[in-house]
Each structure stands twice: as C-alpha cells, then as structure tokens.
C-alpha positions in Angstrom: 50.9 102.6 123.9 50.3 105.7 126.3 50.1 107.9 122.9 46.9 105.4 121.6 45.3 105.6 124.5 45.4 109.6 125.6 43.0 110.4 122.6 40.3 107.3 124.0 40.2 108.9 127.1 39.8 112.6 125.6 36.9 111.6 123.8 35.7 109.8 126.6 35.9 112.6 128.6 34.3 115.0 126.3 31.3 112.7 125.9 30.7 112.5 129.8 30.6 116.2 129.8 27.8 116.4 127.3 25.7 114.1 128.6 22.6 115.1 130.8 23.2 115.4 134.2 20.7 113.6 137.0 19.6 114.4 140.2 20.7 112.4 143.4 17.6 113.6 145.3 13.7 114.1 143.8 13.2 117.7 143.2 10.2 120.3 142.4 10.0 120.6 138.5 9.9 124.5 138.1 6.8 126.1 136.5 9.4 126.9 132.9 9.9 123.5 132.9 7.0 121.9 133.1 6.2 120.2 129.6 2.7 121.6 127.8 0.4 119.1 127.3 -2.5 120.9 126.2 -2.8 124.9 125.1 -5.5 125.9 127.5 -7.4 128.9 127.4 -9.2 131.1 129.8 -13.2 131.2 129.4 -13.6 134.4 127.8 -15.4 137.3 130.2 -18.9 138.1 128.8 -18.3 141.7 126.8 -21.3 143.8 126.5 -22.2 145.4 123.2 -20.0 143.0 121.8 -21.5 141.4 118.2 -22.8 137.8 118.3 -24.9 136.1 115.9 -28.4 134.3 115.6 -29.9 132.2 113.2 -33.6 132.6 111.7 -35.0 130.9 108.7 -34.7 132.4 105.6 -37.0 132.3 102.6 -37.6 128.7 101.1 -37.5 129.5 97.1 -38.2 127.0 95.3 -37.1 124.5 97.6 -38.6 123.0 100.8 -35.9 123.2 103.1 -35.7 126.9 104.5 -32.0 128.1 104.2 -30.2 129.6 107.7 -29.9 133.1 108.0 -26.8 134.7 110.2 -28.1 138.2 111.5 -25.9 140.3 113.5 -27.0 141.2 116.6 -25.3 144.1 119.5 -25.2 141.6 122.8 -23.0 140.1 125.7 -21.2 137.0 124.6 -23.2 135.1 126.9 -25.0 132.1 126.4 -28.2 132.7 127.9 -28.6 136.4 126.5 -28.0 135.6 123.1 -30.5 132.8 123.1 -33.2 135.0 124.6 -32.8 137.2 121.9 -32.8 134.3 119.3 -36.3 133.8 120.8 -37.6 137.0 120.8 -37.5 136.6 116.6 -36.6 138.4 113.7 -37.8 142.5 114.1 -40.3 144.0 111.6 -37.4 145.4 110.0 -35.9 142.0 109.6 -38.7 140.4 108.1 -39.2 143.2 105.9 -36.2 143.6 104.5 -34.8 139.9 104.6 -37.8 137.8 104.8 -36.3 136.4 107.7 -38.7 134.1 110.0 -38.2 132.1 113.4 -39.8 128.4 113.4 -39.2 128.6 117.6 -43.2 128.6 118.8 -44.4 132.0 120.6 -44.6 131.5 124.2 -41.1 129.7 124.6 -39.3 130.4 127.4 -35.5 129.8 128.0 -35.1 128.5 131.6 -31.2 128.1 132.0 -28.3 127.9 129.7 -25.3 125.9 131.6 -22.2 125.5 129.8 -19.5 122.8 130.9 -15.5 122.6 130.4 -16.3 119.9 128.0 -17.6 121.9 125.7 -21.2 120.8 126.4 -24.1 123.9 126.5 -27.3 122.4 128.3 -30.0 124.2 127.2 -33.2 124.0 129.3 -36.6 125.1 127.8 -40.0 125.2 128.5 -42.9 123.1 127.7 -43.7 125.3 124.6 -40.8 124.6 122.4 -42.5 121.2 121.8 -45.7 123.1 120.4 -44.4 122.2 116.8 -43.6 118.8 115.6 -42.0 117.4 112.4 -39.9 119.5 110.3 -41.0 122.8 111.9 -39.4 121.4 115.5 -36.6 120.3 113.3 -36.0 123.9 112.6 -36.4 125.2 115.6 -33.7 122.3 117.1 -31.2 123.7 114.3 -31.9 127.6 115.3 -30.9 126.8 118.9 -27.7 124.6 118.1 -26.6 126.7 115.4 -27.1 130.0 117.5 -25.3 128.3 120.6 -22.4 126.3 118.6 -21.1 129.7 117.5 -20.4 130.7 121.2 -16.5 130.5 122.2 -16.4 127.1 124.0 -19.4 125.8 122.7 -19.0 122.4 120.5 -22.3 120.6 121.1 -26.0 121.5 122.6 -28.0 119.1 125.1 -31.3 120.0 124.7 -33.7 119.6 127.6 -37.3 120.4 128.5 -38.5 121.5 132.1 -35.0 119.4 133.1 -36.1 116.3 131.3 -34.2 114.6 128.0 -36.3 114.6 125.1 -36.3 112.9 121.6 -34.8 115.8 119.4 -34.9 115.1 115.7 -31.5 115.9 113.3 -31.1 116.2 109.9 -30.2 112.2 108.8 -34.5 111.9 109.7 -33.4 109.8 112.9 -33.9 111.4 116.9 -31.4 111.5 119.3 -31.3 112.5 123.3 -27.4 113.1 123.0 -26.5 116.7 122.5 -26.2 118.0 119.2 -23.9 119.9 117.1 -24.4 121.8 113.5 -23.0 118.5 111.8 -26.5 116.8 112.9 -28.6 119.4 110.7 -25.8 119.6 107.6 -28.1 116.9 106.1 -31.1 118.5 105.9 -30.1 122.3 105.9 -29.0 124.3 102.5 -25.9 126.4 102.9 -26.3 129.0 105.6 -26.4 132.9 104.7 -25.2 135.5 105.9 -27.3 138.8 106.6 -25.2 141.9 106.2 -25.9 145.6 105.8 -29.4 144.7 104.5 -28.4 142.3 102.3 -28.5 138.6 102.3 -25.2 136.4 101.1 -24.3 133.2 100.4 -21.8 132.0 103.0 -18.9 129.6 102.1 
C-alpha cells in the first residue's frame, strides 16, 4: 500500500511546487511588471528645417475636380508653421513649373492651431476663409485637412472661424461642424500627386 501511494504524493508535491505563488500582504506592482496596455508615444519635438508637406490644387485636365498636389516644403514640424506657409500659396516657381494653385482666399489669416491628445487639431481662422463658397470653399477645407492630417498626431481637423463652429462642406456634398479627416474629401477629390524634383507624380 505504502509503495502506491509514495508516487501520488511525489507528483503531488511536484505540482505544488510549480504552481504560482501569492502574496499574504498587497504589494507595489514594480514598474517591469506592470502589464502594457497601450504603446504610447512621446509628442515629437518640433525639428527645424525638417521636411513637411502641403497641399495646393493641381491642374484640372479634362475634369472638374482639381487633383491634390504634395509639395515639399523646408519647415518645423509644427502645426501652426506649416499651415502658415500652406497659406502663403504656391511660389512663382511653383506655379510655373507645376501649375500648382491655392483655392484658400487672399487675406486669410491663421489665428491658432491647438492640437489635443486625442488626436484632434483645432484650427481657428479668420473671417476671410469664408470669402469663397461652393466647391472653391470645398477646396480650400480639403487643403487645410489634408495639410494638417499629415502632422504626427494629427487624425482629424475641427475647423473654426474667429472661435465659432461653422458649416464646413466634405466631399459626400453634405456639411458637417464635426472635425474632419482626409476620408471626408476621398469622394470628391481625384488621387493626390506628388510634386518631386520638378516633376508631378501620380501617388498610390
């Protein structure tokens, strides 16, 4: 009898020893064991001379949707530098050599550019972005989303004018005071294009 039972309380034994162990008393979890949950990353530091991007309108063809031109441009990764640029325009070089062109109306002012953890860039402008209406203010909309969405961080725009919400029109032909992202303009915009070394390419 003694011979059956020594191997049941071997393996008994062995199976105790493997098990995890618990705590009598609550303890501090240590920082290497703390479980991830989420793979945060710090907000990147504004670099200057780094390259960004904006978006003009390119030439319409035959068509009369104007298509979205990339140009490169030497700036901080900031939001509210890069959209001042983006509304200073295409330069004479530009238009010469890419027939580039900006549908965002002369006088326009950017007023602040606050981003949020949420991934939310509110976007205040001045009374003259709403000197245009129908498809021209539809264009201008998609240059300042497109130009923002490709900031690190940046998923959607809230567009506002002198601090106040406005109607904003997107590509489906309905108007929206949410914020915006590129996917509201992929209706109504022809595949972007990419301006490079003087030359104009189809993107992806």
């Amino acid at each position: 009898m003694m011979r059956r039972l020594l191997p049941l309380a071997l393996a008994a034994l062995l199976i105790s020893s493997c098990a995890l162990s618990t705590d009598r008393e609550p303890r501090d979890i240590l920082n290497d064991e703390e479980p991830t949950l989420v793979n945060t990353t710090a907000a990147a530091t504004p670099q200057p001379g780094a390259g960004s991007t904006v978006y003009f309108l390119g030439p319409s063809g035959t068509s009369s949707q104007s298509p979205l031109v990339a140009v490169g441009r030497q700036t901080q990764v900031d939001p509210s530098a890069l959209l001042r640029i983006l509304f200073e325009g295409p330069t004479a070089k530009e238009q010469a050599s890419l027939g580039v062109r900006t549908a965002i109306p002369a006088g326009s002012m950017l007023l602040s550019a606050e981003p949020s953890p949420q991934g939310t860039l509110t976007v205040d402008l001045s009374g003259e972005f709403l000197s245009n209406a129908g498809d021209v203010l539809l264009d201008a909309v998609a240059q300042v989303v497109f130009t923002a969405s490709q900031l690190p961080g940046v998923r959607r725009v809230r567009l506002l004018v002198n601090g106040e919400a406005q109607d904003w029109p997107t590509g489906a032909g309905t108007t929206t005071r949410d914020p915006l992202s590129v996917y509201d303009f992929f209706e109504r915009l022809p595949p972007i294009t990419l301006a490079t070394s003087g030359s104009t390419t189809t993107g992806p």
